[in-house]
C-alpha positions as CSV (number, residue, x, y, z in Angstrom):
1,X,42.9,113.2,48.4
2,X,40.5,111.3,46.0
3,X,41.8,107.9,47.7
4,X,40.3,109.5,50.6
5,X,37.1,110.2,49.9
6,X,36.8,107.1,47.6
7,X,37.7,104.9,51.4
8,X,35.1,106.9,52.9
9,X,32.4,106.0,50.3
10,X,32.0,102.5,51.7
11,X,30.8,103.9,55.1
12,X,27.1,104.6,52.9
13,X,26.8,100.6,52.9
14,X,26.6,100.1,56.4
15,X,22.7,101.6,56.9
16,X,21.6,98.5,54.9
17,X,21.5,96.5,58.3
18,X,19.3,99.2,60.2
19,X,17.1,98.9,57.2
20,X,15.7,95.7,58.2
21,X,14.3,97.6,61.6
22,X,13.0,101.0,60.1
23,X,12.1,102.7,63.5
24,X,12.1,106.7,63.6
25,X,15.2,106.1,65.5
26,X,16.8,104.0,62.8
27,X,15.7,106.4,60.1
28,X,17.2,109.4,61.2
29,X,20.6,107.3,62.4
30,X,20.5,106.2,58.7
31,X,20.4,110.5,57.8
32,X,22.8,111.2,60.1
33,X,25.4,108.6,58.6
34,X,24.4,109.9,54.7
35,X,25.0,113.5,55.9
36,X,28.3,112.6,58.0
37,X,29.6,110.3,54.9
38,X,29.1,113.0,52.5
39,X,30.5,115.6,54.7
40,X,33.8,113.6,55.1
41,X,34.2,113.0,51.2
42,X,33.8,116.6,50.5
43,X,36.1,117.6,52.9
44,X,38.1,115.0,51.5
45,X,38.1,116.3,48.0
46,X,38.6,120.0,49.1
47,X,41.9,118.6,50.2
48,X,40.9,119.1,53.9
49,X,41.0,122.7,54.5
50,X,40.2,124.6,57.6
51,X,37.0,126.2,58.2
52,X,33.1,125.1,58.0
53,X,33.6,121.5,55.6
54,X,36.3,120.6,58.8
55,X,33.7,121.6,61.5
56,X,31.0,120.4,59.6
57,X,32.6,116.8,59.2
58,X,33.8,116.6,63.0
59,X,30.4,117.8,64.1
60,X,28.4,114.7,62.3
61,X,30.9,112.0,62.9
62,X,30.6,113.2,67.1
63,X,26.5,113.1,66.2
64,X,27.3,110.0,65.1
65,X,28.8,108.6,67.7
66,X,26.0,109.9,70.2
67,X,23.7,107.9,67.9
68,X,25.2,105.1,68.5
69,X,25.6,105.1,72.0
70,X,21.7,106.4,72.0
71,X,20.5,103.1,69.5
72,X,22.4,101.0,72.0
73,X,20.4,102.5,75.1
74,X,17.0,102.2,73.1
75,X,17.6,98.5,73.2
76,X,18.4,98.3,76.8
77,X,21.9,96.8,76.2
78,X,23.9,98.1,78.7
79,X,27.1,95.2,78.5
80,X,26.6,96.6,74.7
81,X,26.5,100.5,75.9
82,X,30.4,99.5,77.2
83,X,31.6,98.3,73.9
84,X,30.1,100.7,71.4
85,X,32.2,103.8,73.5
86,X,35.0,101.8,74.2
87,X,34.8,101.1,70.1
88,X,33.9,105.1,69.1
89,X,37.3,106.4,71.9
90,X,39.8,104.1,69.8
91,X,38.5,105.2,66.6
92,X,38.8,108.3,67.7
93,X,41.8,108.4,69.4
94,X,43.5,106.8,66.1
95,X,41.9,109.4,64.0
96,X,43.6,112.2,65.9
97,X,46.9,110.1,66.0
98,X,47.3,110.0,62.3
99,X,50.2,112.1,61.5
100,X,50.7,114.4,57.7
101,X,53.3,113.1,56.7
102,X,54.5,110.4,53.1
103,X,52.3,107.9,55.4
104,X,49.2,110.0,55.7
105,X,47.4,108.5,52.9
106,X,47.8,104.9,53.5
107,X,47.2,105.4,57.6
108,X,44.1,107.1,56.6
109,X,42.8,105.0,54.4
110,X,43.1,102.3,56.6
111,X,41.4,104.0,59.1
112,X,38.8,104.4,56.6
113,X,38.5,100.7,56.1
114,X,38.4,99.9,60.0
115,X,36.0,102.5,60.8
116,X,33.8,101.0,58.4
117,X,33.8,97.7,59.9
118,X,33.4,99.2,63.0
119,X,30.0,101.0,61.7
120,X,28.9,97.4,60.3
121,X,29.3,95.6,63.4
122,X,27.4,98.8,65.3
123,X,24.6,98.4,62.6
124,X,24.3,94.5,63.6
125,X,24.7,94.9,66.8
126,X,22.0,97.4,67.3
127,X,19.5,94.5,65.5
128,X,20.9,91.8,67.2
């Protein structure tokens, strides 16, 4: 599972946006995506067992997603507000989708990849 939590790394880059417009509200989105990211690469490591590191992953990536939906409300972008949950439900619904199987790996990890794109373009959009 290190191919896992070495995908997930990547999702750390994508506060250096939100850096550019260090609010309070920015600050602790930034905290919530360290804690989330490191969550996910333990649980990663651990070789994804049941129990807290599972709950304690699922928890922060759902804060996460609030956050994002509450950054795009503090701008007052509500065409925006559409896109980010529209984004967050097919993440989502492709995370739960992946199936344990040969595949598992290579699905995952390229859900890794996407979901870190999708946390980019969130970062920018919030600053646009």
């Amino acid at each position: 599972m290190i191919i896992l939590a070495l995908t997930t790394a990547p999702h750390y880059l994508t506060i250096i946006p939100l850096n550019i417009k260090c609010t309070e509200l920015t600050l602790r989105y930034n905290y919530i995506i360290i804690i989330s990211t490191s969550f996910s690469i333990m649980w990663h490591l651990q070789n994804e067992p049941f129990g807290l590191l599972l709950f304690l992953n699922y928890l922060f990536a759902y804060i996460w997603n609030i956050y994002d939906i509450i950054l795009v409300l503090d701008e007052k972008n509500r065409n925006g507000l559409v896109q980010i949950i529209l984004l967050n439900c097919i993440m989502a619904y492709t995370n739960y989708s992946i199936v344990y199987n040969n595949s598992y790996l290579y699905y995952y990890s390229l859900w890794h990849a996407v979901s870190v794109l999708k946390c980019y373009y969130i970062s920018r959009f919030i600053l646009s």
